[in-house]
C-alpha positions as CSV (number, residue, x, y, z in Angstrom):
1,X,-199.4,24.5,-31.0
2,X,-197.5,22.8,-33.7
3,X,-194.1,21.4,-33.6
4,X,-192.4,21.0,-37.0
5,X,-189.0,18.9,-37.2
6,X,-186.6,19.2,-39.8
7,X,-184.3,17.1,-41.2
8,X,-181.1,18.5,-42.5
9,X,-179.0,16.1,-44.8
10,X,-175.7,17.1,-45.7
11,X,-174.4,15.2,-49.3
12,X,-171.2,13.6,-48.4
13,X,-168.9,12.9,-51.2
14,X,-168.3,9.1,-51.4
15,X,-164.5,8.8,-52.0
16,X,-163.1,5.6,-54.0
17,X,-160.4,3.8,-54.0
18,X,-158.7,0.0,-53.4
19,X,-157.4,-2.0,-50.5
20,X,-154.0,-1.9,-50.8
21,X,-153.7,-4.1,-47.6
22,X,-156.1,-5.5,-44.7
23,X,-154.8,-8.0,-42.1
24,X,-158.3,-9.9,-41.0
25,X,-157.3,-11.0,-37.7
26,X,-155.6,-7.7,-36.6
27,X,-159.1,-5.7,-38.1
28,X,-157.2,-2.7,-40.2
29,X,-155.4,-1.4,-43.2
30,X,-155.4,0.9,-45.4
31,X,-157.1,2.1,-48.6
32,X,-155.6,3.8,-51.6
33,X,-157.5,6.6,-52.6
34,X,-158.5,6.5,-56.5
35,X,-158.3,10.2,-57.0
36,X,-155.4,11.6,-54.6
37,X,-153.5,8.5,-54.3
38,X,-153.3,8.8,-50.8
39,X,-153.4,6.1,-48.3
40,X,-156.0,6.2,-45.4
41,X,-156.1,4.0,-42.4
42,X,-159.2,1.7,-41.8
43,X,-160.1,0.0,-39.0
44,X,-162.7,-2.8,-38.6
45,X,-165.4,-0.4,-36.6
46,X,-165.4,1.4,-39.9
47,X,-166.2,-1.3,-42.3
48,X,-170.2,-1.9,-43.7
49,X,-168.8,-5.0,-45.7
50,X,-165.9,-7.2,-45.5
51,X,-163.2,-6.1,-47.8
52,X,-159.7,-7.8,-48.5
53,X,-156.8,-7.0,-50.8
54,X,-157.3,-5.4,-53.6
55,X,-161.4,-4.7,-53.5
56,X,-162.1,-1.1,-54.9
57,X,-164.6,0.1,-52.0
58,X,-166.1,3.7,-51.3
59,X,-165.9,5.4,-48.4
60,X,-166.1,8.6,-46.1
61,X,-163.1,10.6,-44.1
62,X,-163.4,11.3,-40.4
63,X,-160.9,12.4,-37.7
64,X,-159.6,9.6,-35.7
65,X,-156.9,9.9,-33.0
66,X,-154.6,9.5,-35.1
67,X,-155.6,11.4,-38.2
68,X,-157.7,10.7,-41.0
69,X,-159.5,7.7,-41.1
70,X,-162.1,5.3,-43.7
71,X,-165.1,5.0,-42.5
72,X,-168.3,3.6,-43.9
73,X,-166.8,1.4,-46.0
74,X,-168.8,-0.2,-48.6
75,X,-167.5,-3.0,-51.4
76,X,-167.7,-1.3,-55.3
77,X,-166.0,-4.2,-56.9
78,X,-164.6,-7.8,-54.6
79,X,-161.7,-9.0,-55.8
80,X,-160.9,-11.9,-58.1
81,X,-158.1,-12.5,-55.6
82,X,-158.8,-14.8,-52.6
């Protein structure tokens, strides 16, 4: 008997955009999306990296309680700022 196991991986599409704002001790803010120009709430739980104003990150959409929210957030670019 054989027991074969597959693997499906769906392609995601990477959204871009930059931190308009993220308060560090509070853990969320919210990203400007590149394309749409719409602002999406992140939260800390969603973050791969650290970001702060104005980094340009990537990142995927979920449904949070509240709506739409970043997730798997990654820094593209840090910025200069500090």
């Amino acid at each position: 008997m054989c027991i074969f196991t597959f693997e499906l991986r769906l392609k995601i599409k990477m959204l871009e955009g930059t931190v308009k704002f993220y308060h560090q001790s509070k853990g969320f803010g919210y990203i400007l999306e590149t394309e749409s120009q719409e602002e999406h709430f992140v939260h800390v739980s969603g973050l791969i990296n650290k970001i702060k104003d104005d980094d340009i990150v990537s990142f995927e959409l979920e449904d949070g309680e509240r709506g739409p929210r970043a997730v798997e957030v990654r820094v593209i670019k840090a910025s200069e700022i500090d």
